[in-house]
C-alpha positions, 0 to 999 in steps of 0.5 A: 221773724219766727222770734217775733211770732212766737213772742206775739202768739206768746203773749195772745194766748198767756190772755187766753189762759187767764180767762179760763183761770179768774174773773178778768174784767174786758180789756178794751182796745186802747187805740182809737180809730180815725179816718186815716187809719189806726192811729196814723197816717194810711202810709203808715198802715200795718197789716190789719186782721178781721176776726168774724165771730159767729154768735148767738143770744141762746149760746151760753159759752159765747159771752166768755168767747166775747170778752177772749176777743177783747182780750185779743183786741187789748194785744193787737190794737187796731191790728185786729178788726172785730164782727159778731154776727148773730146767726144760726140756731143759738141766734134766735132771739129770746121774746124779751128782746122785742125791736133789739133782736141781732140776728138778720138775714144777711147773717145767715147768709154770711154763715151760709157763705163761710161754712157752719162750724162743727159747735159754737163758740166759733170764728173766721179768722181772714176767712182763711181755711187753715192747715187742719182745719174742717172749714173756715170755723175755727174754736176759740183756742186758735184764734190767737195763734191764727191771728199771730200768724197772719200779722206776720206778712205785711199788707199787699195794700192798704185801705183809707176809710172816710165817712160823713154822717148826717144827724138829721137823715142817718145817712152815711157816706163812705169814701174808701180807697185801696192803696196797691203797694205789692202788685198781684193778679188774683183771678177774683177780688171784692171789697166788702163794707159792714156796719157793726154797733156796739154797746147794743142792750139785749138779753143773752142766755150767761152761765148765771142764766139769762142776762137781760141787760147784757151789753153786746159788742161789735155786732153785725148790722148790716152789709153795705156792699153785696154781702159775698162782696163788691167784684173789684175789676181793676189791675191791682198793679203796685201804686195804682190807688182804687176808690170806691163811694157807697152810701147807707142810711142807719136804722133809727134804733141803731146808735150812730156814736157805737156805730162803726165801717168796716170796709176788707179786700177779700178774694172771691170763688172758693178761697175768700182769703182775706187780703187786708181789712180796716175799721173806722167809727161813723162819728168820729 
């Protein structure tokens, strides 16, 4: 196993480096997202991590923090669960950008709940607070290691995301269902469900200057959930299969075929460990 993790963690930062070395185009996630769950059936499941990047159009080094996270995602594939979320005082929007501004206020209230980081570029990586870590913010060159380290346990439960999409409404209906495979009694479970865009044209402050196409990717659109979470009360006892049904309806200006669900298992309180997390798109 330790083998295993040192060739992965290996691998994620050698990516990392050769950013901060030439000009690497985005290396994009090779494998395709379904309702039954990253490129298999959920029986197959592996553990799946959710890194949620805390960005901002005025901060100059978060771009090259974007394309690290792609860098991240061509490693792990559907392993890895991406979320940029505008907010905070680099996230005020520039004039320019009118109705495609990215910050919202339950982003705030996301970075209000996770902590605020020591200085940007920053991310949460299963919202665990590790081993010498301030909080919850993390810097850039730990994520690959962090998320190397949390892929090496397999997933206490696994999560089936369906969805069903109305063209004429924006409506979206979303059946997710837990399937408990390692029993265990935390004292606060909650299952979250965002939806994120990509492909999202607006400006963002660059080392060039001001870039008024540039195209944002995995941005955070809104929380279907509460944006703390949805209180899970059941028994999460081995085999017993939980199913929640939540529905959302898309802001017109969003577009539904870069939209995705992504719906994670979360302990509540003050520990907000992430338990498992999953991505599908809203139109397949």
């Amino acid at each position: 196993m330790m083998k295993k993790y040192l060739s992965i963690s290996f691998l994620a930062v050698f990516v990392l480096l050769a950013f901060s070395c030439e000009e690497v185009p985005p290396v994009l996630n090779p494998v395709g997202n379904n309702n039954s769950g990253g490129g298999g059936p959920v029986s197959e499941q592996k553990r799946q991590v959710i890194i949620e990047e805390f960005t901002g159009v005025r901060c100059v080094n978060c771009p090259a923090a974007s394309e690290a996270i792609q860098a991240l995602l061509g490693v792990h594939g559907d392993q890895l669960v991406a979320v940029a979320i505008h907010a905070g005082f680099f996230a005020v929007p520039y004039p320019e950008a009118g109705e495609a501004a990215l910050e919202n206020d339950t982003g705030s209230s996301l970075l209000s709940l996770l902590g605020q980081p020591l200085g940007f570029p920053t991310a949460v990586v299963n919202r665990r607070n590790f081993e010498g870590e301030e909080n919850r913010q993390t810097g850039q060159s730990t994520w690959a290691g962090y998320i190397a380290e949390e892929l090496t346990t397999p997933p206490m439960l696994r999560i089936d995301l369906g969805s069903t999409y109305n063209d004429a409404t924006g409506a979206v209906d979303i059946e997710t269902d837990l399937y408990v495979d390692e029993g265990f009694n935390y004292e606060d479970v909650r299952l979250t469900v965002y939806i994120t865009e990509s492909n999202v044209t607006a400006p963002q402050l660059t080392p060039d200057g001001v870039e008024m196409d540039y195209k944002h990717k995995h941005v955070f659109r809104t929380a279907v959930t509460a944006f703390d979470g949805d209180v899970l009360n059941e028994n999460f006892l081995a085999g017993t299969v939980i199913n929640r049904s939540l529905s959302v309806t898309l802001d017109p200006s969003w577009v539904a075929e870069d939209c995705h669900i992504v719906a994670f298992v979360h302990r509540g309180g003050g520990t907000l460990d992430v338990i498992q997390a999953h991505e599908i798109a809203v139109v397949e």
